[in-house]
Residue frames as qw, qx, qy, qz and C-alpha x, y, z in Angstrom:
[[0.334, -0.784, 0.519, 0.060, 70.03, 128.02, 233.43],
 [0.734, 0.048, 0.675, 0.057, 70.54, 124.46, 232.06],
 [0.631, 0.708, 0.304, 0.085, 70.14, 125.65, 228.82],
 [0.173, 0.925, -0.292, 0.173, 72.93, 128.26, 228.87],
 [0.568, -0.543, 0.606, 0.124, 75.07, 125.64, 230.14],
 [0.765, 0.467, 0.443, -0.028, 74.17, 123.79, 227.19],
 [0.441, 0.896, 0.028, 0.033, 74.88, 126.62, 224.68],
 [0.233, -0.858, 0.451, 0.074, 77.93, 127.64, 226.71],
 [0.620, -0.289, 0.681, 0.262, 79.51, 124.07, 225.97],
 [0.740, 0.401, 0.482, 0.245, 78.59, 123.59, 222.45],
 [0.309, 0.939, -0.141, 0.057, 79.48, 127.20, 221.55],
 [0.545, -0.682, 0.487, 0.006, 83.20, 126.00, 223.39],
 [0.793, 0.226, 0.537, 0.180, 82.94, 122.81, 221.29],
 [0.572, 0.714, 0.352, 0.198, 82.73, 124.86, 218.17],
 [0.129, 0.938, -0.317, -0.049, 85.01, 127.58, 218.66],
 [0.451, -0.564, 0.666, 0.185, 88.00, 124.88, 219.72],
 [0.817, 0.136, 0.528, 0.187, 87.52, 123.26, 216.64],
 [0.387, 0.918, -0.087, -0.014, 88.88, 126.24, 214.64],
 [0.206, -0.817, 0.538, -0.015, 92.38, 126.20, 216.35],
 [0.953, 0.197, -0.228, -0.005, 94.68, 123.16, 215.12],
 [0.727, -0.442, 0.289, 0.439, 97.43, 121.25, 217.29],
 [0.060, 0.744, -0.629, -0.218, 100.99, 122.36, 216.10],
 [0.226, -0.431, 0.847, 0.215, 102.24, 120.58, 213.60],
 [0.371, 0.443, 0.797, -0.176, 99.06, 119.93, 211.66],
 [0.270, 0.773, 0.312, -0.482, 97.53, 120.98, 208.74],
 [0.602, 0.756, -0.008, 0.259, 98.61, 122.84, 205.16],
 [0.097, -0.888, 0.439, -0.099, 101.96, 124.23, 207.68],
 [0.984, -0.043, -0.061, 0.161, 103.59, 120.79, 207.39],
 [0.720, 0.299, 0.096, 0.618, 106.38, 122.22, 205.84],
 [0.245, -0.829, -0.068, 0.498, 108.75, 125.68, 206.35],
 [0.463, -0.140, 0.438, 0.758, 110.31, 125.61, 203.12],
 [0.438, 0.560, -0.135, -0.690, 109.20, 128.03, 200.11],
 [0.349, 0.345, -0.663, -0.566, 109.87, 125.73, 197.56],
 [0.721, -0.154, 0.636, -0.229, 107.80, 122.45, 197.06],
 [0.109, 0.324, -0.795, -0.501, 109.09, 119.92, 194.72],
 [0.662, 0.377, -0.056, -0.645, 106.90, 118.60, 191.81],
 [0.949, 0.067, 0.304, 0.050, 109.13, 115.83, 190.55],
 [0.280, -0.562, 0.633, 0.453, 112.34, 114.92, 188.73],
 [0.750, 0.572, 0.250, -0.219, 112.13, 114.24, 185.00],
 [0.635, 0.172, 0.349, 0.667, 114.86, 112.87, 182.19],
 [0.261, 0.622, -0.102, -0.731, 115.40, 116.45, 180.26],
 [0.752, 0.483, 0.447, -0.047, 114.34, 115.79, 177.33],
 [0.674, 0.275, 0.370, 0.577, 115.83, 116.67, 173.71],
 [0.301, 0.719, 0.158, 0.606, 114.92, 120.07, 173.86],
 [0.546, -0.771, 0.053, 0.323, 116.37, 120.76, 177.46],
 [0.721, -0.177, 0.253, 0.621, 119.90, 120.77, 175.14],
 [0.331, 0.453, 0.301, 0.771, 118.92, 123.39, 172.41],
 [0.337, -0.898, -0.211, 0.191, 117.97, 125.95, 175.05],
 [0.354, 0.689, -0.150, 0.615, 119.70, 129.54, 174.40],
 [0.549, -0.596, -0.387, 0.441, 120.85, 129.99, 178.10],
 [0.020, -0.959, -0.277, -0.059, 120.53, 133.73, 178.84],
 [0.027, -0.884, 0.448, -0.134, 123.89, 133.41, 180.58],
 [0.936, 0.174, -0.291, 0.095, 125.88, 130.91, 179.84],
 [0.627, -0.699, 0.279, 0.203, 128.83, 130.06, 182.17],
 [0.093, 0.904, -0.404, -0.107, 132.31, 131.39, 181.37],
 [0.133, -0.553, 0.816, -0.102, 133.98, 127.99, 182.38],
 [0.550, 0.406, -0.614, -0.395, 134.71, 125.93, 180.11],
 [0.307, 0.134, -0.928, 0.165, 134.49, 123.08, 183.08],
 [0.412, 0.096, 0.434, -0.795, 131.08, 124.20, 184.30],
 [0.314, 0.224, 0.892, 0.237, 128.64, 121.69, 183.55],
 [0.164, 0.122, -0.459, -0.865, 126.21, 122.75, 180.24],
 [0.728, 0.061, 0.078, -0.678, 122.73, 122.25, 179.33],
 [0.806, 0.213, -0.405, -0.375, 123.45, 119.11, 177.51],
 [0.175, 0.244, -0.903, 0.307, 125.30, 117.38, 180.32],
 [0.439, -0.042, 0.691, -0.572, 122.07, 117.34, 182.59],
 [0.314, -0.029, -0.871, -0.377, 119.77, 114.28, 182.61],
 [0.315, -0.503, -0.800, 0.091, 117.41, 115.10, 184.64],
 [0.113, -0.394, -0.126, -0.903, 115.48, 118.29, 185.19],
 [0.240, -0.298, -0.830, 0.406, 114.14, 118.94, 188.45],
 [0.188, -0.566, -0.524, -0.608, 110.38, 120.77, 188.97],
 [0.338, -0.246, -0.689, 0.592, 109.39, 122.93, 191.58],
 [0.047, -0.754, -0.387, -0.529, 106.64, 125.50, 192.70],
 [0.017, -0.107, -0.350, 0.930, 107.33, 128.53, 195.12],
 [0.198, -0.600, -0.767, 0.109, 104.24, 128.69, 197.28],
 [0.308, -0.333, 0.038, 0.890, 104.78, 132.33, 197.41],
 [0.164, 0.505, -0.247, -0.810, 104.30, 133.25, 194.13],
 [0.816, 0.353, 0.354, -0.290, 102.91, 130.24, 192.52],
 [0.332, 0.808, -0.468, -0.132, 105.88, 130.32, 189.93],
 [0.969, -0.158, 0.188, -0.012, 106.74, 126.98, 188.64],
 [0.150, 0.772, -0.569, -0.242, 110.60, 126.41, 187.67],
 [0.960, 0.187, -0.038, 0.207, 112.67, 123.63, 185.69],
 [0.270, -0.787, 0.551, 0.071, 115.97, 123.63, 187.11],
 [0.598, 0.600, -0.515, 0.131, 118.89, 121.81, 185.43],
 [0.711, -0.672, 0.207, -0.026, 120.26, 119.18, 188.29],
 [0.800, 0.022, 0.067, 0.596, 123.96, 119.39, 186.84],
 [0.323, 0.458, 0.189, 0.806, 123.83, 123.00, 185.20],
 [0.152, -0.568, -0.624, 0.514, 121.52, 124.36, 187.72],
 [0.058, -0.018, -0.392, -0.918, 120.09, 126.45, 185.02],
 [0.174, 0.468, 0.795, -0.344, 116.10, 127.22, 185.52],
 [0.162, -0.329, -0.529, -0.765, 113.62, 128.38, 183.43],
 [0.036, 0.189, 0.532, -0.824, 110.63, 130.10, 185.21],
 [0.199, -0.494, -0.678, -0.506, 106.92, 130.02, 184.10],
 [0.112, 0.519, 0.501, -0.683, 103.99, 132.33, 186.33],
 [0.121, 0.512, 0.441, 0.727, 101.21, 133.37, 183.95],
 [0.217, -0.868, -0.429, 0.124, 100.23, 135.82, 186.71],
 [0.190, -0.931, 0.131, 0.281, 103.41, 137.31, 186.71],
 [0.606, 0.628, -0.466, 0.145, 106.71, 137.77, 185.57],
 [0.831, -0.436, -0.198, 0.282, 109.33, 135.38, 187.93],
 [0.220, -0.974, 0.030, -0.039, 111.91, 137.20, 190.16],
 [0.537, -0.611, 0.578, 0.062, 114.52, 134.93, 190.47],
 [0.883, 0.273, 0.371, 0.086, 114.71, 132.49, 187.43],
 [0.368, -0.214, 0.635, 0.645, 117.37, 133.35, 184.63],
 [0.119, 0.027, -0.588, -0.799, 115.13, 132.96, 181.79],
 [0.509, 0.242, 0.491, -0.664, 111.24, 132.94, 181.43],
 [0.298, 0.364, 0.862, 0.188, 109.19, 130.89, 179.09],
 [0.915, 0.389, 0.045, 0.098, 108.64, 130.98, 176.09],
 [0.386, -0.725, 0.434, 0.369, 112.59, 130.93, 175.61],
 [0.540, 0.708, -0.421, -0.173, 114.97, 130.82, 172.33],
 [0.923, -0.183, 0.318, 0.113, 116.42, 127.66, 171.09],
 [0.132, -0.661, 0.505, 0.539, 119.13, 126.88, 169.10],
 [0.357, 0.046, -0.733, -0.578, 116.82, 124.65, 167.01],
 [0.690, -0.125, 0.217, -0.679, 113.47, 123.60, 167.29],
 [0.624, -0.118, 0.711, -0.302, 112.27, 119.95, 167.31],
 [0.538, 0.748, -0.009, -0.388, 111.26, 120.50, 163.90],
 [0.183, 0.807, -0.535, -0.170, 114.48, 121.05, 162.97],
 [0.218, -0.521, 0.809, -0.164, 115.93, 118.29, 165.01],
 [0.718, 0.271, 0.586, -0.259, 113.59, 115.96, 163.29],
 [0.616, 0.776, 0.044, -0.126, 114.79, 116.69, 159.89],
 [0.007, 0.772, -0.634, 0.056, 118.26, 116.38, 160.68],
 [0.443, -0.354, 0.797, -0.209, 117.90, 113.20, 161.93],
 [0.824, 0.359, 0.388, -0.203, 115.42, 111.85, 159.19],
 [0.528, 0.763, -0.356, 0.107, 118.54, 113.25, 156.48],
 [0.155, -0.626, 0.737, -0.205, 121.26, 111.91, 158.68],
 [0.747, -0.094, 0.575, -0.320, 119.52, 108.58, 158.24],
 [0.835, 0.529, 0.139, -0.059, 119.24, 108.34, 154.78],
 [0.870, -0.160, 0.311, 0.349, 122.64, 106.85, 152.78],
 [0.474, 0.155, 0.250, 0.830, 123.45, 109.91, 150.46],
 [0.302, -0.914, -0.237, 0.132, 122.76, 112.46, 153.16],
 [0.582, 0.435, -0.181, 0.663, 124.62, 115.18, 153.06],
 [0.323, -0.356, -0.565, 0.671, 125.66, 117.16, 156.18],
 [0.091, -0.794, -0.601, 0.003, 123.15, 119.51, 157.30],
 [0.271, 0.427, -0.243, 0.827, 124.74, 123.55, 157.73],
 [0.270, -0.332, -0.631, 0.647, 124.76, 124.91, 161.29],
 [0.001, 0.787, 0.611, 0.085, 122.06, 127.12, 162.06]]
C-alpha cells in the first residue's frame, strides 16, 4: 500500500511538470512577427528595382531610407528587410515562396556593386569622363 502511495506521488510529480504557469515559456509573445534587428541600408538598398514603385512623387524612395529593419514571421519562417521610411520589403523563405512581401530575393538592381565600384574608381580619377546611364 505504501508503495502505491509512493508511485501515486511521483507519477503526480512528473505529470505536473509537463504543464507550465501562464505566461512562461516559448509563448512570451502574441505577435507573428519577431524582430531581428535594425541595420544602416547599405549601398545596394538604393539600386533596388522596386516591383512597385509609388506614384507620389512625395512618397519617401528607396534611397531616402537609412536604416532597414529585419524581421522573421514565426509562421512561416520567412525573413523580410523592410525599408523604415519607404516601407518597402523584400522577402527571403527558401522553403517557400513569401505571401505578403512585394518582391522576393534574388531581386533586379539598377546597378550592381560592380558597377558602382567602377563609377566611383572613374569619377575619382582627374580626366574622368562621365559614365552613361545604364
Amino acid at each position: 500500500m505504501r508503495g502505491m502511495v509512493v508511485l501515486g506521488a511521483v507519477a503526480a510529480l512528473w505529470l505536473g511538470g509537463c504543464s507550465r504557469p501562464a505566461g512562461t515559456g516559448s509563448s512570451h509573445h502574441d505577435g507573428r512577427y519577431v524582430g531581428v534587428g535594425l541595420y544602416a541600408a547599405g549601398r545596394m538598398w538604393s539600386q533596388m528595382a522596386p516591383a512597385n514603385p509609388p506614384k507620389d512623387s512625395a512618397a519617401a524612395r528607396l534611397d531616402d531610407d537609412e536604416q532597414v529593419i529585419v524581421v522573421v514571421d514565426t509562421r512561416t519562417g520567412e525573413v523580410r528587410q523592410c525599408g523604415a521610411l519607404s516601407g518597402y520589403c523584400v522577402g527571403m523563405n527558401p522553403w517557400t515562396r513569401p505571401l505578403a512581401a512585394p518582391q522576393v530575393a534574388p531581386i533586379p538592381l539598377a546597378k550592381h556593386a560592380r558597377q558602382l565600384d567602377e563609377d566611383a574608381t572613374a569619377a575619382s580619377r582627374p580626366d574622368a569622363a562621365p559614365s552613361p546611364a545604364p
